[in-house]
N, C-alpha and C positions, 0 to 999 in steps of 0.2 A: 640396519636397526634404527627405529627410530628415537630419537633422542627425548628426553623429559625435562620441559620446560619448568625452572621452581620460578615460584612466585616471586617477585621483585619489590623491590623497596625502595623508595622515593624518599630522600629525603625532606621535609617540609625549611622554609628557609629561617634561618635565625639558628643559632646556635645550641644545639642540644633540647633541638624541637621535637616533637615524633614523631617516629615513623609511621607511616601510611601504606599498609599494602596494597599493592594493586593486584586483580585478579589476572589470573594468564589470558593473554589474548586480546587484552580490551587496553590496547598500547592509543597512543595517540590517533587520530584518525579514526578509529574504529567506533561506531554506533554502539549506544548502549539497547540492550534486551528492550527496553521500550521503545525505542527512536528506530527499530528496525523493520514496523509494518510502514514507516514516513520512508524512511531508506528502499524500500524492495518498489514503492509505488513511483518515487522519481526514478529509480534503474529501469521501471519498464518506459517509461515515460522518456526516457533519455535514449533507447533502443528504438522503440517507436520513432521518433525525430528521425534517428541515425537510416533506420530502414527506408523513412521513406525519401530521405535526402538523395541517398543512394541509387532509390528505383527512379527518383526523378531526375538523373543525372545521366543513368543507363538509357531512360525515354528518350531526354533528348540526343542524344548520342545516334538514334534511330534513322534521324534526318539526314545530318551528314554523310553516313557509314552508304546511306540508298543511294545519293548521288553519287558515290564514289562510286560502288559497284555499278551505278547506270553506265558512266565516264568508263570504266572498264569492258563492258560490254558493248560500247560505242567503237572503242577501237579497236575490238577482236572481230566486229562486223566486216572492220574497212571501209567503212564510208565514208571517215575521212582520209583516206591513203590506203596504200598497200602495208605492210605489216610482215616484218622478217621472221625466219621461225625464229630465230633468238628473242625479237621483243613477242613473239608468242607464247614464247613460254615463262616468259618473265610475265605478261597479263595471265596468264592459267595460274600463274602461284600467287598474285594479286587476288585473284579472283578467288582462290580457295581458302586465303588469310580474313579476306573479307567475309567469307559466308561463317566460317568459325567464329569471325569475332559478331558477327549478326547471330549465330547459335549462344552464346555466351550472351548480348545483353538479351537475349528471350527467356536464355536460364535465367537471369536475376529479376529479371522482371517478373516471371512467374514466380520466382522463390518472395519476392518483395513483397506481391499478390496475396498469395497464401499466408507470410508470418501478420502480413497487416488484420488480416479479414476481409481483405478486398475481393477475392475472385469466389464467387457463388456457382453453385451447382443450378444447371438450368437441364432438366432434362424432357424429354419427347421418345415416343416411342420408335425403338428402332431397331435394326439386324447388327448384331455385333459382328456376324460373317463380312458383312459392308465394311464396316470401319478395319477390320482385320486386312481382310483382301486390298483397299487403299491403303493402307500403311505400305504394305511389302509392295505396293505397286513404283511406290514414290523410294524404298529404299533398295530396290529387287539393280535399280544403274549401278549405284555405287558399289552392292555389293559383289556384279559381276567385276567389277572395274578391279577390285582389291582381289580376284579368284574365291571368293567364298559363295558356296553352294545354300541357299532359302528356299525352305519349303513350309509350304502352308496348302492344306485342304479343307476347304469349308465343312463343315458340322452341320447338316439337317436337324438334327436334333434340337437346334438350339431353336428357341423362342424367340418372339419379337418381344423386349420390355422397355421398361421406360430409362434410356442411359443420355447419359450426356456424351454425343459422341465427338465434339472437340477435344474434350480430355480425353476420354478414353483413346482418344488416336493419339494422344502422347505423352500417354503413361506407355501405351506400344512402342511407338517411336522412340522414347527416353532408351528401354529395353535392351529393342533393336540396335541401336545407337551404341550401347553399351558392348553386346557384343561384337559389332563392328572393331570396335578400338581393340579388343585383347584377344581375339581369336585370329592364330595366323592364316595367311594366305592357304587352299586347301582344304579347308574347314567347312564346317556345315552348321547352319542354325534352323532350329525347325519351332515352328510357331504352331500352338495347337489351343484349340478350346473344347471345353464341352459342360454339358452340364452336371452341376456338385451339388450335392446333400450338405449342404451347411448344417452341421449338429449345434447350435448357438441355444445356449440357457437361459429361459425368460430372467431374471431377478422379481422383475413386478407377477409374475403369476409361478409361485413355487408350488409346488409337488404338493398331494393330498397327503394326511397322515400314512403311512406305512406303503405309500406307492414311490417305487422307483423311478427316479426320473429317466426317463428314456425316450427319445423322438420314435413313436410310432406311425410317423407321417413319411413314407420315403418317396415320394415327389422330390423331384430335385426344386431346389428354391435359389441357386444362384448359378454363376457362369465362372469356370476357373479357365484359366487363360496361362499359359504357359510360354517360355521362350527358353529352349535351350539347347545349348552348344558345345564346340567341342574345344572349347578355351583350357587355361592353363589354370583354371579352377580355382576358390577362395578357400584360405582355410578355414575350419571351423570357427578359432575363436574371433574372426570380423564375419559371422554373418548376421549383425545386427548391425556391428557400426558402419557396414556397407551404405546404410539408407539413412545415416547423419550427414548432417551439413556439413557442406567444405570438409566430405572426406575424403582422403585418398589414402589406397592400399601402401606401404611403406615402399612397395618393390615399386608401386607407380609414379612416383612421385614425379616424373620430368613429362608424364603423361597429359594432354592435351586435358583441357578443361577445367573448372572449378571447382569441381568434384559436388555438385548440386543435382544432378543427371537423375539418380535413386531415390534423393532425399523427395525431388519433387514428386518422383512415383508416389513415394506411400505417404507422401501428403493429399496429393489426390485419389489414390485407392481411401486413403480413412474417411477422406472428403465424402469419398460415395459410400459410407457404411462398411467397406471391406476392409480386406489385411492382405496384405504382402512380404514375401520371405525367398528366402532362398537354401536350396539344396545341391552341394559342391563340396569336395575331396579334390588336393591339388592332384595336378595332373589329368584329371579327371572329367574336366569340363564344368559345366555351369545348368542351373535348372533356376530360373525365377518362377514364380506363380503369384497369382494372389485370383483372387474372388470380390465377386462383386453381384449383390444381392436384387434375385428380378424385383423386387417392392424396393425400393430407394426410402432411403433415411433421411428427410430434410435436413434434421435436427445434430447429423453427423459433424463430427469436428476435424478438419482438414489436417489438425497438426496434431502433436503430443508424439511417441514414441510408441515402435510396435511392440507388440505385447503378445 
């Protein structure tokens, strides 16, 4: 229960001077009701600084981390010596510590990217089947390596539009990634697209008097994109704060990463005009999806919360 703070009394100095009450809440330190549009404008202004101290720090951190992994890849070659299976397998766990912590300053850099306004939507007309099919190309090693079974069949149906397909290869990739980590050995993830009827409500052109709003256009107008597997499933009440910053699941907590992986997703799905969510009961496995619209929204905003 929560407790009821009563008002407080100061005494003024000098003797059997009066008393002054103060209103709850508004203790030392604390901004008054005017001083709090000055207040919220140095907070952002102080997060700004802090962000991009941070992605400037991750940047350079870039240089070092490559030569290290070069120097690793130099003596797994052997050209400068032979190379015991013991120190091999000591350079493989180098080697795999390395590319995690190269995954991690990419996370923050893109995350640094997007809260600044830094990273713009550039897009060119192109086959999402392409960027789909390269994904699972580049993760189809790994994931034979850990026994899990990926599948993905290209979509004729789909249209060539105008996508940015660096990102879109890794909002896939984030995904992918994702199930990777929590779906055990044995498992299966299947990747699928196709084309969706976005039913989306103008606001700027409302409905005539006594006419029903209703999309009588069924052309499909965007691309739903799916990844799902047969993991240990989310429960209902995180499937929002699955795709907050620096989140992690309570049971994952000793879990590999920063937990930026989803946030970055639906910061770049919003980026392109779309939405992204998830459908999952534990036990039960995982469904992500989201959408992303064949006309692109310049004017879209990368960040805010899904809705």
């Amino acid at each position: 229960m929560a407790t009821v703070q009563k008002n407080m009394c100061v005494p003024a100095q000098g003797r059997g001077a009066a008393v002054v009450p103060v209103a709850p809440g508004l203790g030392a330190g604390m901004p008054s009701p005017a001083d709090l549009p000055q207040a919220y404008s140095e907070l952002q202004q102080r997060f700004q600084r802090t962000t991009n101290a941070l992605g400037s720090a991750a940047h350079d951190l870039k240089t070092p981390l490559a030569i290290l992994n070069g120097y690793v890849e130099l003596l797994q070659s052997e050209k400068l010596g032979p190379v015991s299976d013991r120190q091999r397998e000591v350079l493989s766990d180098m080697q795999a510590s390395g590319k995690r912590l190269q995954q991690f300053i990419q996370d923050f850099l893109t995350y640094s990217a997007l809260e600044t306004g830094g990273l713009k939507m550039q897009y060119a007309m192109g086959n999402i089947n392409e960027c789909l099919s390269d994904v699972c190309r580049l993760w189809s090693t790994r994931f034979q390596e850990k026994g899990l079974a990926l599948y993905f069949l290209a979509n004729d149906r789909l249209p060539e539009f105008p996508v940015d397909s660096p990102k879109l290869e890794r909002v896939i990739s984030n995904l992918l990634e994702n199930s990777f980590k929590f779906v055990p050995p044995g498992g299966t993830v299947w990747l699928h697209a196709e084309p969706y009827m976005w039913e989306r409500r103008a606001t700027a052109q409302p409905a005539a008097s006594g006419e029903r709003r209703r999309q009588t256009n069924s052309q499909p107008n965007s691309v739903k994109v799916s990844v799902s597997d047969t993991g240990p499933g989310i429960p209902a009440e995180f499937h929002q704060e699955v795709f907050d910053d620096f989140f992690r699941m309570p049971s994952n907590e000793n879990q590999d990463g920063m937990g930026l992986g989803l946030s970055i997703v639906r910061r770049l799905v919003q980026g392109m005009g779309g939405k992204v969510w998830v459908e999952s009961d534990p036990g039960s496995g995982c469904k992500f999806s989201f959408l992303v619209p064949f006309k692109p929204n310049s004017s879209a905003v990368g960040k805010g919360k899904n809705r």
